[in-house]
N, C-alpha and C positions, 0 to 999 in steps of 0.2 A: 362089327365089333372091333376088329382092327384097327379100322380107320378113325373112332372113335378115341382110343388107344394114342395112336399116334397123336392126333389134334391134340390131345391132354399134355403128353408129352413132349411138343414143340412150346405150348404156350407156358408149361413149368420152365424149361431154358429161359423163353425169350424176359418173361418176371425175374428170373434169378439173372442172368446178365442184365438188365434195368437195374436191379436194387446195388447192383456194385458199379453205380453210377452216380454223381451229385454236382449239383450246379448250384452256387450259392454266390450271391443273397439270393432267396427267390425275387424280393423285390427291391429297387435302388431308386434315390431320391435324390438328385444334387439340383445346387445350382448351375444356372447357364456361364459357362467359362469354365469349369471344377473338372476334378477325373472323376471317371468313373470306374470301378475295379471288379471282374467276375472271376472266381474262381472252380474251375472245371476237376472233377479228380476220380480215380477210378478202381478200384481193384481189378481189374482185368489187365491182365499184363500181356494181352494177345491182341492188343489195339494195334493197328502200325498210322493213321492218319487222323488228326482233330480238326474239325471247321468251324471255325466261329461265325455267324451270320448275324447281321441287323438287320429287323423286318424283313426276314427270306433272301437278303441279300448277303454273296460271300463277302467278308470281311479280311478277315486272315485265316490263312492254313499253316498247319503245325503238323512235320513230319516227326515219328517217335525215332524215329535214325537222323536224321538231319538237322532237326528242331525246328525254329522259324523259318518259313521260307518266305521271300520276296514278294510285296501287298503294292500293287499300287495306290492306297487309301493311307499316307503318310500320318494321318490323326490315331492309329491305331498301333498296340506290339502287344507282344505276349514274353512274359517271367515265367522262367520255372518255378515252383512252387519248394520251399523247404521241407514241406511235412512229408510230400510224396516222388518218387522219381515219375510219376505218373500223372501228376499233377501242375495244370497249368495254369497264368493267373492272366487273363487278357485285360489288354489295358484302352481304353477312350480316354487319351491325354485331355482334348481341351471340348467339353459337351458343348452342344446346339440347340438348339430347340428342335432341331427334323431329328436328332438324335435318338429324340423318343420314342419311343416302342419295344418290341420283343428283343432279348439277346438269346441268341441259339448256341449249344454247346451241342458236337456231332459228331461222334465216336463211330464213324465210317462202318455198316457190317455189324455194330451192334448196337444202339442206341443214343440216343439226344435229348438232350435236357432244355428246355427253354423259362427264361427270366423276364420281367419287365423291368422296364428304364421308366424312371419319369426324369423331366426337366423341368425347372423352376427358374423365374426371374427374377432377381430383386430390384426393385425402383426406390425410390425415395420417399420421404416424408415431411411435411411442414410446416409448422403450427404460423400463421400468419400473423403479421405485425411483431411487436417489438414488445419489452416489458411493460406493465401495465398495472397503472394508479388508480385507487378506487377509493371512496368511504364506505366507512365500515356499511355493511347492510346495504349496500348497493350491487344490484344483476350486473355482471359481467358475460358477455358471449365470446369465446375462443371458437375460431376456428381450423381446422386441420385436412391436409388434402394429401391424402399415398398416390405417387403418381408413375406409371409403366410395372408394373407389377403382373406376374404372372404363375399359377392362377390369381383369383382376389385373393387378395390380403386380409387376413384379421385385422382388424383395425379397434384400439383398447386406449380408453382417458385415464392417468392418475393424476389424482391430486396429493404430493407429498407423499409420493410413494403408495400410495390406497387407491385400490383399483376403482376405479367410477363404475356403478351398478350400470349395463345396457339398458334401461329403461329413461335413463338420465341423459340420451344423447341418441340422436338421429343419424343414418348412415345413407348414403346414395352410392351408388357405382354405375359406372359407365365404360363399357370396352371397345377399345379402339379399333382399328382396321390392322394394327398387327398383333393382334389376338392379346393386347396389354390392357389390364385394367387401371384405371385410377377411382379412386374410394376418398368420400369426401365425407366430413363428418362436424356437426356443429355442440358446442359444450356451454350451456350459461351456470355459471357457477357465484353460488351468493358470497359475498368478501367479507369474510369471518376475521379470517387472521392471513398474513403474510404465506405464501405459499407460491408451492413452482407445480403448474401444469403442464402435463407431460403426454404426447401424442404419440402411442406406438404403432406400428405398421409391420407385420410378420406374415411369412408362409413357412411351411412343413421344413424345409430345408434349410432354414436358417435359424443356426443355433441362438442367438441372441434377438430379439427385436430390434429394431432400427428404430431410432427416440427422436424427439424433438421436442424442446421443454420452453418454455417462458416463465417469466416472474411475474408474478400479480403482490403489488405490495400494497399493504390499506395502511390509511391514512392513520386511523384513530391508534393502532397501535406502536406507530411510530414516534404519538407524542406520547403514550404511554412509557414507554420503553425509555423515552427521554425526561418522563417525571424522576424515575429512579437514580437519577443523578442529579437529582436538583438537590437534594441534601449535602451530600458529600461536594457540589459546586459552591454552597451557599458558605457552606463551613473554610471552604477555602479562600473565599472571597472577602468575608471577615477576618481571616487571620492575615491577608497578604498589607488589607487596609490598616491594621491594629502596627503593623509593623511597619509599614508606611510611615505614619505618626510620629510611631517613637524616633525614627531615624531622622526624623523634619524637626521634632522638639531637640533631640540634640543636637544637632549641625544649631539651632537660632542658638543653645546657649553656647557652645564654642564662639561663634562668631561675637557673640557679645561680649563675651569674656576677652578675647581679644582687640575687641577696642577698644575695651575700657583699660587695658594695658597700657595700650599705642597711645592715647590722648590721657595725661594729667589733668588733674581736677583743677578749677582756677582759683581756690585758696592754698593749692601748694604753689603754683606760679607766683601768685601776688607774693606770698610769704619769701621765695627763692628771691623775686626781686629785692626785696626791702632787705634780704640779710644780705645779700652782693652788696648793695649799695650804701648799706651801714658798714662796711668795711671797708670802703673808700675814703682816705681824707679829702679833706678837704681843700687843699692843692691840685686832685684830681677833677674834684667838681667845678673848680675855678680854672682849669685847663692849663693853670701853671701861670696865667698873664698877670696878676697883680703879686709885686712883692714887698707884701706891710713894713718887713723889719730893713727895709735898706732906705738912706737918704743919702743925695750926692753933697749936699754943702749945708746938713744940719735944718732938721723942719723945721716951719714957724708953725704959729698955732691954727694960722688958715689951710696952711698945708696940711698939717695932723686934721682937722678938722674934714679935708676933702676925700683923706687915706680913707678913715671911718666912713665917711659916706659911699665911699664907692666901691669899701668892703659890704659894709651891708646891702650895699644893689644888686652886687657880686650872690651875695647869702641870698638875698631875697631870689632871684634868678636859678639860684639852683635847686633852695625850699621848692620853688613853683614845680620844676623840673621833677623833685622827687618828694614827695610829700610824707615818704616817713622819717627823711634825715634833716625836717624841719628841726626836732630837737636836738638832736646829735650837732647839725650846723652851728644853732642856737649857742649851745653852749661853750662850742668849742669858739667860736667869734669873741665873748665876754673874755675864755680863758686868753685868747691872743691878744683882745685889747688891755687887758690888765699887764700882759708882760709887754706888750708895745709901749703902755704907760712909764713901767718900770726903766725900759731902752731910753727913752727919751729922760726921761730924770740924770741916767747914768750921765749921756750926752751933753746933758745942761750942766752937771757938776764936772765933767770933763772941760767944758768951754769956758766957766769961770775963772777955775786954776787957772 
């Protein structure tokens, strides 16, 4: 009955020193390169040694009078914790993949907490070929390949942002010799309207998916999209031609207007001559070389007889010359020979005296 006694009473200790113990997260998820962070903490204030182990192996020790002490496992350290003086936070700066497994928290003399690590790889992803032309109503096949990934990958199609139903696309994977998968996957998608296909590639530990998209542009909406301009093209096409026009009709009447400035019409010429040349006597038009009213020793009648005829040859020559001071010549010829007539009288009554 004792002994009974006792056993009850060492195992109520050993649960109540357990429960004022805690090891968090219980479980950790990173990627391959990432930190990884445990934190160890305790209500018992009679600890004096903590051991951190990966997979049953010492890692680091932590003295409660000394704090960290010297690891030869350089990828490893331990923070004290804020919330608690008791409280440590160990750290796995840059994760591995052997990294994975248990992390041990060992509170020397009274209890230890253990955690699991996992490790995750991300590789790539990539929708093959280039953008892609299609008519309307025509199969299109995309394909998409996640390549080093670890574990597999979810692998997810959108079209314009709308997730692709799994029933709508085929998945293969195959794993490599260093524990990496790559995931290949095919999509035919019918060419409705202009749209960007979108290939995602994810595991657990990565916040975002890893995308890869291409354009698939169809034809018929293209010229659709360029009908709606055909009005507003048309309407300006006509207005650019209407003004075209007007600017061409008046530049021709400018220009005509201005030659018909520049060049006189040929009844003002004619007219300009014929009043010039009605203003000239008739000493001009005989250039000055015959002079009727002068005789050196008194004319006879053969000589007045040759004056007259060589005046009018004179007239006639310059009538020819100008044919509207025919009359003007005309008359002014009669007026000279009647006052030559009158000279020559004066002349004869002068020679008789």
């Amino acid at each position: 009955m004792v002994v009974h006694l006792l056993v009850f009473l060492l195992s109520c200790r050993i649960q109540a020193v357990g429960a004022q113990m805690k090891l968090s997260p219980e479980t950790l998820t990173v990627l391959r390169g990432e930190e990884a962070r445990f934190t160890c903490s305790t209500s018992n204030t009679q600890w004096t040694v903590m051991v951190w182990l990966l997979d049953g192996t010492v890692a680091l020790t932590i003295s409660k009078l000394h704090g960290v002490l010297p690891s030869t496992n350089t990828n490893v350290t331990a923070e004290k914790s804020h919330f608690s003086k008791d409280s440590w936070v160990f750290v796995l700066k840059s994760t591995e993949r052997n990294n994975q497994g248990q992390v041990t928290c060992d509170l020397q003399d009274f209890d230890r907490k253990t955690a699991s690590l996992f490790v995750q790889e991300k590789g790539s992803v990539k929708v093959f070929g280039d953008n892609k032309l299609a008519f309307q109503g025509q199969s299109v096949l995309f394909e998409c390949q996640a390549v080093g990934w670890y574990p597999e990958p979810s692998l997810q199609w959108q079209v314009n942002d709308r997730k692709v139903s799994q029933g709508e696309y085929n998945i293969s994977s195959e794993e490599s010799g260093k524990s990496l998968f790559t995931v290949s996957s095919n999509l035919s998608v019918t060419a409705a309207k202009s749209s960007y296909v979108c290939c995602l590639a994810s595991v657990s530990a990565l916040p975002t998916p890893l995308k890869s998209s291409v354009r698939l542009t169809v034809v018929a909406e293209v010229v659709q999209e360029g009908d709606d301009c055909t009005v507003p093209l048309a309407v300006t096409a006509s207005l650019s031609a209407l003004l075209l026009l007007l600017l061409l009709c008046i530049c021709t009447v400018l220009c005509y207007r201005q030659r018909r400035q520049a060049k006189p019409s040929p009844q003002a010429a004619i007219w300009f001559d014929q009043s010039e040349v009605g203003k000239r006597s008739v000493a001009e038009v005989t250039a000055g070389e015959v002079n009727l009213g002068y005789s050196s020793e008194g004319p006879t009648d053969a000589d007045y007889n040759a004056v007259i005829t060589a005046t009018h040859s004179q007239m006639d020559f310059a009538s020819f010359r100008k044919a509207p001071d025919v009359v003007h010549c005309s008359s002014l010829s009669v007026h000279s020979e009647s006052q030559e007539e009158e000279n020559y009288k004066n002349i004869k009554r002068i020679t008789t005296v």
